[in-house]
Each structure stands twice: as C-alpha cells, then as structure tokens.
TORNUDO-672403 format. One record per residue: x, y, z of N, C-alpha, C in turn. Coordinates in steps of 0.02 Angstrom, whole numbers, plus 50000, padded with zeros to 5 digits. Layout:
residues N
XYZXYZXYZ...
//
This chain:
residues 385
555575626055804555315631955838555375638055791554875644155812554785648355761555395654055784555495655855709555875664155747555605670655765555525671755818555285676955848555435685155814554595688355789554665693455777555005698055819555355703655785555775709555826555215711255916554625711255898554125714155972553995707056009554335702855977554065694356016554515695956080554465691756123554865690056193555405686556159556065686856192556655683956191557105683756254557395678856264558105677156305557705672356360557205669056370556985664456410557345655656381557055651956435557155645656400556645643156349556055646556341555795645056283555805650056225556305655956211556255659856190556305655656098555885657656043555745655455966555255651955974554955652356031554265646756037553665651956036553205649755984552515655555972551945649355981551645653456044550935651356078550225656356035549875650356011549345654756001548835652356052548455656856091548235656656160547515659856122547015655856116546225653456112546045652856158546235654356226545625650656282545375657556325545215655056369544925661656409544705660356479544555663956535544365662356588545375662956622545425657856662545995659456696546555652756683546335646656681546895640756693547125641956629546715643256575547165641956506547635648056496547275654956495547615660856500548195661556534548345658856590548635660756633549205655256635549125647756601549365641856598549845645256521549625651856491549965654056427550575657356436550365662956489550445666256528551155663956565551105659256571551825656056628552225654256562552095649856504552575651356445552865657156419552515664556423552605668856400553275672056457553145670156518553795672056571554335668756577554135659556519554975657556493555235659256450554945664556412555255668456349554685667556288554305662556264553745661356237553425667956219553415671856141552755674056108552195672556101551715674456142551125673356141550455678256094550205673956085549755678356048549045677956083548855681056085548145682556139547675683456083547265677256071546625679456023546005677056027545705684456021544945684856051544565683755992543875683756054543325682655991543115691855989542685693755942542625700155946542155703856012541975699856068541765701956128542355698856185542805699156155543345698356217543305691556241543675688956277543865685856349543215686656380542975681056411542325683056473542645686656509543245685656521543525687156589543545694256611543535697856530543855708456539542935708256571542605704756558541945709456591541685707256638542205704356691542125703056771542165708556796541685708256868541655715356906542395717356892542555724656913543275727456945543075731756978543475735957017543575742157003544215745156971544385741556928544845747756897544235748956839544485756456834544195761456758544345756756694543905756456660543875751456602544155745756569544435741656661544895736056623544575730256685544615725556670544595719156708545255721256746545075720556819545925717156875546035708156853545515704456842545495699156838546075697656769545925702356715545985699456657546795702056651546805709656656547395710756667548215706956702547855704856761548295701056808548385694556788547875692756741547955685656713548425683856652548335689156587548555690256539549245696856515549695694256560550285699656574550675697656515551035699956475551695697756422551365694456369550765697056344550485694756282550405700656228550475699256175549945703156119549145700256083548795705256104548255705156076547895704355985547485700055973547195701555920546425698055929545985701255886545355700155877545275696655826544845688255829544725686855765543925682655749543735682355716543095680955723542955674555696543175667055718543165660355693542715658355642541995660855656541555660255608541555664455537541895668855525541945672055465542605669855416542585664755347543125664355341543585667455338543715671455330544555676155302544705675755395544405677455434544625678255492545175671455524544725666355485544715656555503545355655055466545425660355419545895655855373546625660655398546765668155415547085667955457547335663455504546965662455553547025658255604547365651155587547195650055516547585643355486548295645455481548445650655442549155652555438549575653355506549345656355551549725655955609549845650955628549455645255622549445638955652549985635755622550135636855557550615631555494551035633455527551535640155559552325642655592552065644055649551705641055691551625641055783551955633755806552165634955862552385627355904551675626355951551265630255990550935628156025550025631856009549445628156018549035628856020548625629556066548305633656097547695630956171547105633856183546885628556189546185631656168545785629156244545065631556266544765628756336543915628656309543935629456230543205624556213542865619056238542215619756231541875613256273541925608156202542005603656231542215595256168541715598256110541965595956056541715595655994541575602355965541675607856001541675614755982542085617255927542785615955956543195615155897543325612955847543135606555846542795603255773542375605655731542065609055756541395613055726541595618455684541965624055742542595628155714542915627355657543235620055658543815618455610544435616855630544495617355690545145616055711545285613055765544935608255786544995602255796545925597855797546055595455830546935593655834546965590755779546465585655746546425579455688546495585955624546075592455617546105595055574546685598055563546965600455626547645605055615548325600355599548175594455634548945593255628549105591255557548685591555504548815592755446549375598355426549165603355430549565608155427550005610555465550395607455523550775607655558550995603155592551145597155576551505589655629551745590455705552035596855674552595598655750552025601555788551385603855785550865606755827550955602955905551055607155958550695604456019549845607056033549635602956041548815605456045548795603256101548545610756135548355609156214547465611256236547155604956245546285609756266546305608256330545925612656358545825612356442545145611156425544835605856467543875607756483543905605756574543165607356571543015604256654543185597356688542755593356655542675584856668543075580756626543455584256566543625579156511543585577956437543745574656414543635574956354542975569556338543015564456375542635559056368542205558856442541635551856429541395550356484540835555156512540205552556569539585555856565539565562756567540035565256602540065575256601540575578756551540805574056502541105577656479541015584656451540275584456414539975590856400539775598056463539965595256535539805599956578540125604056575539885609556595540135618056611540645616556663541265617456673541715614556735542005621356734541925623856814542295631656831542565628356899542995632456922543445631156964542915629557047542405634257053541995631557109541505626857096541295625857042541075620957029541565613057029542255612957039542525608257040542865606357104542795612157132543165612357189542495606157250541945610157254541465605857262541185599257255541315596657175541295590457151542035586457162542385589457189542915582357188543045581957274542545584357304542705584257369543195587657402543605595057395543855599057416543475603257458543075605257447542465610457478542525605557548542175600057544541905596257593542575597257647543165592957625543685594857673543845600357703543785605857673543835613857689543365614957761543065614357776542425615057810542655612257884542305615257914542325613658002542145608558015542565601758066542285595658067541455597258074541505590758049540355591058066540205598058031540145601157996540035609057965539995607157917539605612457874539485613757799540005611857752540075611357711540715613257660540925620457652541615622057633541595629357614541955628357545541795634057516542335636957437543135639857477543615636657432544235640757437544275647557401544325652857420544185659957369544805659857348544865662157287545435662557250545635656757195545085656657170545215648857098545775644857113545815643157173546465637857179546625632657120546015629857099545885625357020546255626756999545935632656955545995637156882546695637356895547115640756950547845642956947548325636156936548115632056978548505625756976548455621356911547695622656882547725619356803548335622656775548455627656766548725633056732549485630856727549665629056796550265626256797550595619056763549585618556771549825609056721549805611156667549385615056640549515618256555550385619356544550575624456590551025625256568551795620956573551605616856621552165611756630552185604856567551295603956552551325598456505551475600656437551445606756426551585609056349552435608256348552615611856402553555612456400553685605156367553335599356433553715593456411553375590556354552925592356318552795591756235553295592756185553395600656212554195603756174554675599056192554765595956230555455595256258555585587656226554915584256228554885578256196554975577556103554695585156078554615587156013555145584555968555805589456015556585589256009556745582455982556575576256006557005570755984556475566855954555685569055939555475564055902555325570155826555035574855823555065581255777554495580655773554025578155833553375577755813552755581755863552375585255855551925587255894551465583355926551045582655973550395578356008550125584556040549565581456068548635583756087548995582556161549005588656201548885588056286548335590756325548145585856349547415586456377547425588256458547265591956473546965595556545546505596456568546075594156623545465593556639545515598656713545045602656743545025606056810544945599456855544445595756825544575589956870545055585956897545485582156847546155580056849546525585856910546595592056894546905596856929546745596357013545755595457017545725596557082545695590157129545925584357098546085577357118546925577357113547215582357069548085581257086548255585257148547855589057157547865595057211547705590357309547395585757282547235582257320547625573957343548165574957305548615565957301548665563857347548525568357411548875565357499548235560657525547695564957484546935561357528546685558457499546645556057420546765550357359546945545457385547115543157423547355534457463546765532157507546605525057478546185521457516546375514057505546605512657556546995506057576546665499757588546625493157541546175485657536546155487057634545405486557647545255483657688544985491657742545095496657701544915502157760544125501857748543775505857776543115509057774543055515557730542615516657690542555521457651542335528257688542295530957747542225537357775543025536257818543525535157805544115536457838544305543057856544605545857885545155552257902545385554657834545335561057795545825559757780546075567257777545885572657823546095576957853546865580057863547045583057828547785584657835547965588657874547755591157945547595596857998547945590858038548655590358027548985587958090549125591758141549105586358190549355589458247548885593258301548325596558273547935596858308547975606158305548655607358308548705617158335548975617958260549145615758216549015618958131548365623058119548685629858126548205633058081548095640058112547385643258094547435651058138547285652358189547575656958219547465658258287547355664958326546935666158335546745674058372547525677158436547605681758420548225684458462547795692558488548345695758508548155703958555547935707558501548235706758432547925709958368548075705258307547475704858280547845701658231547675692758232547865689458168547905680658173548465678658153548705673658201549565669358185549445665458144549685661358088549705652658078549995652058108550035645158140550785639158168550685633558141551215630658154551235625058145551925622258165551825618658213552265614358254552225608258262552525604058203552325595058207552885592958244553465596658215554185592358245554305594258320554695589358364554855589058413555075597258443555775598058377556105603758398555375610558384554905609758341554725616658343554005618558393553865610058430553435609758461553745614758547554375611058542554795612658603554845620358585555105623358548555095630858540554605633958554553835631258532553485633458552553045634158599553275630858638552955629458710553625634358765554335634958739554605639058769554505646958760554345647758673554295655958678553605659858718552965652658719552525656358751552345655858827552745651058840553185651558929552375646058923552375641558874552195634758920552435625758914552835627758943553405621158928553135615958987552655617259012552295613759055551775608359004551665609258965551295608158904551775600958883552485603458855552855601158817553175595258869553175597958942553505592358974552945587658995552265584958974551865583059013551705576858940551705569858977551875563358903551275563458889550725568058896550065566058846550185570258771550685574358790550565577658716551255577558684551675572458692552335572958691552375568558600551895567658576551865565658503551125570758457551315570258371551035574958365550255570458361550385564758347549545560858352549305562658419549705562058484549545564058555549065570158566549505575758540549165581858521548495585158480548585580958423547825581658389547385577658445547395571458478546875568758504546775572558585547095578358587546885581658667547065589658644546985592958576546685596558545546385602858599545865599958612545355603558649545625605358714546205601758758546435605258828547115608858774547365609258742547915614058742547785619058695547295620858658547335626958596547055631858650546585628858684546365635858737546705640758782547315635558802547935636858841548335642458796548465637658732548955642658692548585649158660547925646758648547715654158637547685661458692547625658258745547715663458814548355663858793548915660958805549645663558822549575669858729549325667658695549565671858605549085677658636548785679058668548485685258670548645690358702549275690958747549905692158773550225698058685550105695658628550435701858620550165699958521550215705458490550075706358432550315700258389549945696858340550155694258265550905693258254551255700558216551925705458210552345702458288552045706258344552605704858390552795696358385552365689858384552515684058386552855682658354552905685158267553275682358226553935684358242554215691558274554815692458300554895687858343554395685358419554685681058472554695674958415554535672858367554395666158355555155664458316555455667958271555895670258223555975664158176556435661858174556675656158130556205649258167555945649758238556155643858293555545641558270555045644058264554225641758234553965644458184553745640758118553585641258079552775644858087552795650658061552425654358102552145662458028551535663258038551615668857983550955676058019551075678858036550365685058048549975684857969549305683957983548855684057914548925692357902549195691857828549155697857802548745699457734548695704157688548085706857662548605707457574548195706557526548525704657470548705712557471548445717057480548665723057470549565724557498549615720857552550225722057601550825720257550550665714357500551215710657453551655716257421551375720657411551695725957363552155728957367552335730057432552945732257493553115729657535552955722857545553285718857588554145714957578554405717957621555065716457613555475710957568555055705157591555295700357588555195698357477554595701557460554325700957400554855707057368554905711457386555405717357348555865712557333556265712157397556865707157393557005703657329556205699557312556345694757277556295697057191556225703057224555915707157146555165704557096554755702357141554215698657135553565702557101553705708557109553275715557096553415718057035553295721356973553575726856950552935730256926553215737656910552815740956881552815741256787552085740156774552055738856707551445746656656551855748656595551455754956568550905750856544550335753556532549645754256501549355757056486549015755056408548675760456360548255764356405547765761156453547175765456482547315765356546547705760756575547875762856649548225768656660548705769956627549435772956640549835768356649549885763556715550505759056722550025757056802550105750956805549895747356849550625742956910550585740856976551025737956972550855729056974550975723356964550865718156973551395712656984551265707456991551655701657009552055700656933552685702456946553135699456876553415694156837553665689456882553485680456851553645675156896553625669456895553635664456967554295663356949554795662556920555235658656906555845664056915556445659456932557095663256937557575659356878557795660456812558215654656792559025659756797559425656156819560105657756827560625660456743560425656856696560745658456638560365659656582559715659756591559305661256551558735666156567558835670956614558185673756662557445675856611557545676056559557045676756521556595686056517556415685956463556055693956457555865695756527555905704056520555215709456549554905707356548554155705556578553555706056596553335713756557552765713156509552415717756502551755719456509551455722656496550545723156518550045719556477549675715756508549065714556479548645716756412548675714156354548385718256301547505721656308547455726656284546865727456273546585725156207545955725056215545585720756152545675721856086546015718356034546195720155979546825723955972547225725356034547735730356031548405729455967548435723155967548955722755909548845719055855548145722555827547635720655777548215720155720548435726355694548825727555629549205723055635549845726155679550615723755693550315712955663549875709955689549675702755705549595701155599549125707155588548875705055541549335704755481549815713055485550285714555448550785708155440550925702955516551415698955508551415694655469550625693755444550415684855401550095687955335550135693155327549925697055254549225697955259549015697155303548225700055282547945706455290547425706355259547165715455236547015715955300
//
C-alpha cells in the first residue's frame, strides 16, 4: 500500500490505500466514494468535460446535487487519455496506486491503453475494478446499461407494480447505489486477499449482477414449479402504505406478537381474535376484508400520532420527505449529517459516511471536487509540467 500524501485521507481502515477513480455516473463514483470514508485517497479523474454526472439538471448554482452528493472526500484532476503526456501521467499514478476503476464500455479501455492485461505490467499489486451494464462477455455485453434500464430488464420494475398493473421504476438508482456497494466491498476483499498472496486481480461488476443480487429472495425456482409462480415479497397482505387523518403509515405486522399489538392499539382485536386471519398466509389471502377495516380505524388520527400509539409494539414509520433527514432526531443522533466548505457553494450540508468503526473511525468527510480543482497539487505530486 501507498503512503499517503500530507492532503490524502488518513486514520480509516484503509488509510495508505490510493484509488484512482476513472468512472463516472454513480455505482462506480460512489462505489469510490465508500473507500474514501474507510480512509482511502482517492483521486477523482476527469476527462476534460467532466463526469456526465456535474451536467445533470440541479438546482444548485453551478454545481450538480447529483455529482456533489456522489463524489464527497475526493480530489479532483483533469486528464485527457487521448493526448500522450496526459496518458503517460496516468501511467505513473498507476505504477504507486493499489486500486483502479474504471465504468468503460468493454474494449474501450484497451483502446485507451489501459486495459488490466496492459497495466498489470506496471503494477502486479494493481486491483482493477470495471463496472459495465450486462458484462464483460456475452450478447449485450456492448449495451448501454443505466440503472433504469436494468431495473426493467431483470424484472424488478415488473414486481414493483400493482398486481395485474403496469410495471413501475424505483426512483432513486436503487442499482447504481447497491452496485457501488459491490464495488466497494469487492475491491476491500481484493486488498484483503492482496495481503497474503502480494498480488493484484481484475474485479468485475455488472448493474446486472447487482439488480439480480438485489433480488436473491425471488431468484428461486424449485424442479417441478411452473414458471409464472409467486414470487411477491408483500407478505402478509397489510405490509406496506397506508392512508391515515394526515399523512401515510408503513406497517408491517407478520409476527404473532406485532399482529396482536396491532389489532390492540387500533381497538380491533376482533380482527386478531377471529381464526381466519390468525396466520400471516391467512391474512394475505382475506386481504381485501381487513385493510379496509384497518384503514377506517388509521384515519382516527395523523401518520406522527400512530407512530407514538404504535411505539416500539409495531414496526411502523410516517412517510417522510428527504428534506426532513437533515434534522431528524434520530439521524443527528447518529451524526449522519455534516456540514461540508465549498469552493462555489460556500458549504453545503450532506450525508457524512455509512459506517461506524470503533478503533479506527476513519477521516472527515470533505466536499466534492470541482473540475480540475487539484490540477497542480495532482500534477506537482508525479513531476509533471
């Protein structure tokens, strides 16, 4: 592992580990992104029109929300692959980096030059990580793969959707975020494997792979079923949202004890004492006589007021608004928030890192680079003009 310049991140569990981060859009960025919050130097490098991502709508004043919120605890540099001196940089970083990642479509990188077969020349210990859509191999490998576009093709959409109904999109790149996590979990155990062999390998990530791991519960089809089976994870029948006096509850009450709670806090235990619904298969299949019931008794009083009557006894949440996260008790608490300075914002506040480690808690969280921002400081480090 490398030693971290004086402005690199330090005190994480990956702290001497330098990511050079080539990709763009959100699973790879953001899959960098979660290394950079175990202590990991990252280097953020663009092509000279940025990240697609900074020129997604916003409204903030001259910055992507997208790109910002994606690319927290990095430094920036601009480099231009096709021009050599730029290319051959990019070689030197590569010879004293531990990790590589790139989210080129197949054979792009080859083209480039840097290709895993080309690099690990100059670096053994390299982890090379590419993300694409479909794969590396096989008939789509060359497809454009974005997170709604995969969400759709692996049959997520379809499940989402109202029995007998359309399909719907999940908003919020559920994919892209969850790749991100396989980026960043399969690189660790690259490193971790590195340690006792001293050798680097190629880790491969597909959105696809992602939106079929996302899916492992409904992935089972058992010698002898029928190919349109169930495979619906809406147990129980009263999982899910529910209109109240203001406002929408989740519930969810599979177990005995939280079914019973909940038939006592909304005074219908008439429900709970009656053996057609006294199992949760019981319940999904007579659906239709009790949500109507429970939705009359939830309209009796606000979202907020339920979750007080509901407390510990039913697993239970009022739908709230990403805006609310920022001051919500429970997120302060966790110190989940902080506020971060910026060249053109001033200081923004955002989500500060997923992880808690006990003896190693790892760097500050800092802001998102802007384009080219640590052009010199990057260039100055590897001697170039």
């Amino acid at each position: 592992m490398t030693t971290p310049s004086s402005s690199a991140a330090t005190g994480g569990p990956l702290a001497g580990v330098r990511v050079l981060d080539l990709s763009a859009y959100i699973a790879g960025p953001y899959g960098c992104t979660l290394l950079a919050d175990q202590g990991a130097e990252v280097l953020k490098i663009e092509p000279p029109g940025g990240d697609n991502l900074r020129h997604y709508p916003s409204t903030l004043a001259h910055e992507s929300r997208a790109f910002v919120g994606v690319n927290r605890s990095k430094r920036g540099v601009v480099l231009d692959l096709k021009q050599p001196a730029d290319l051959a940089l990019l070689l030197r970083l590569v010879a004293e980096a531990d990790v590589l990642v790139h989210n080129f479509r197949p054979g792009v990188a080859e083209r480039l030059g840097i290709g895993y077969a080309q690099l690990q020349p100059l670096n053994d210990r390299l982890i090379y990580c590419d993300i694409t859509g479909f794969g590396g191999t096989g008939p789509l490998k060359d497809k454009a793969g974005y997170d709604q576009v995969l969400q759709t093709y692996s049959g997520m959409c379809d499940e989402q959707g109202p029995r007998g109904g359309p399909p719907e999109i999940l908003y919020g790149s559920v994919v892209d975020y969850f790749a991100s996590s396989l980026v960043a979990g399969g690189i660790a155990s690259a490193l971790y494997e590195r340690e006792k062999s001293g050798r680097g390998q190629q880790v491969g990530v597909s959105l696809l792979r992602a939106a079929l791991t996302m899916q492992s519960a409904r992935l089972v089809w058992a010698e002898d079923e029928p190919r349109d089976v169930g495979r619906d994870m809406r147990s129980g029948g009263l999982t899910g949202l529910h209109p109240t006096r203001e406002g929408h509850l989740y519930l969810s009450a599979n177990t005995p004890h939280f079914w019973r709670a909940l038939c006592e806090r909304t005074g219908l235990m008439a429900l709970h004492d009656d053996p057609r619904y006294d199992t949760v298969k019981k319940r999904a299949q007579h659906r239709d006589e009790i949500v109507p019931r429970l939705r009359e008794a939830l309209a009796a009083r606000t979202a907020r007021e339920w979750e007080t009557v509901f407390g510990d006894s039913v697993p239970c949440a009022a739908a709230r608004s990403v805006a609310d996260m920022f001051d919500d008790p429970q997120v302060q608490a966790e110190a989940m928030i902080t506020t971060l300075p910026h060249p053109t914002l001033g200081s923004y506040r955002a989500f500060a890192q997923p992880w808690v480690y006990g003896r190693t808690p790892g760097p500050a969280p800092f802001a998102a680079p802007t384009l080219g921002q640590h052009d010199d400081a990057i260039r100055g480090e590897v001697g170039a003009d």
